[in-house]
N, C-alpha and C positions, 0 to 999 in steps of 0.2 A: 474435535473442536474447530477446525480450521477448515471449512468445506465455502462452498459458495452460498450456501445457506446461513451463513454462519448470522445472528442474531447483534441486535446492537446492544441488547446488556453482555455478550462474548466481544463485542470488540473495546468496548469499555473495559473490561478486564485488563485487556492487551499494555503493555509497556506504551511507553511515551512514544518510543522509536521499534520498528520490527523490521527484518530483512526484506529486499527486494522480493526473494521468493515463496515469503509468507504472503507477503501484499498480493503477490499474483495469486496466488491458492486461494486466497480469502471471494479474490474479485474473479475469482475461474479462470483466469489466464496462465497459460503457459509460461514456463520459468525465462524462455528466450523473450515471449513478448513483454513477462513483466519488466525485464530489463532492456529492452526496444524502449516501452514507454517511459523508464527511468530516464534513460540517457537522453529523449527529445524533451523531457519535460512536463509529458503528462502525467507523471509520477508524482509525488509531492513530494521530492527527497531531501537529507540534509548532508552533506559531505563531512568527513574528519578526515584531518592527516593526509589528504590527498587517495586513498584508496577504500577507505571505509564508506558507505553508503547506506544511510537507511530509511526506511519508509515514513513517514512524521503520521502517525496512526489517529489523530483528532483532524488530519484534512484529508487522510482515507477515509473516515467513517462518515466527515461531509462529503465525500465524494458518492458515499456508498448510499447514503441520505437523500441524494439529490439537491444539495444545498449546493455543492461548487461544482463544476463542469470538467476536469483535467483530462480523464481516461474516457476515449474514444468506445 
């Protein structure tokens, strides 16, 4: 289900929030550059608690859309 092909009725399935290294898997990136791009901000991420990080899956899907610009 999680390939770079992956379909926008599959990423609408997906939860609200999903991991840094689904998001890379989704967008074909490497697990090191999904979290390269988290940590600069091309990521669209939401922080809890100071260590939890996770991917905001409605501004991947516009990223994935071509609607918003973040990931290089």
């Amino acid at each position: 289900m999680t390939t770079p092909n992956m379909t926008m009725t599959s990423l609408s399935d997906l939860p609200a929030l999903i991991s840094i290294p689904l998001a890379g898997e989704i967008l074909g990136l490497t697990r090191a550059t999904a979290y390269r791009y988290a940590a600069s901000g091309d990521l669209p991420v939401k922080r809890f608690g100071g260590r939890r990080v996770y991917v905001i899956t409605a501004r991947l899907r516009a990223i994935v859309e071509g609607t918003e610009e973040t990931v290089q």
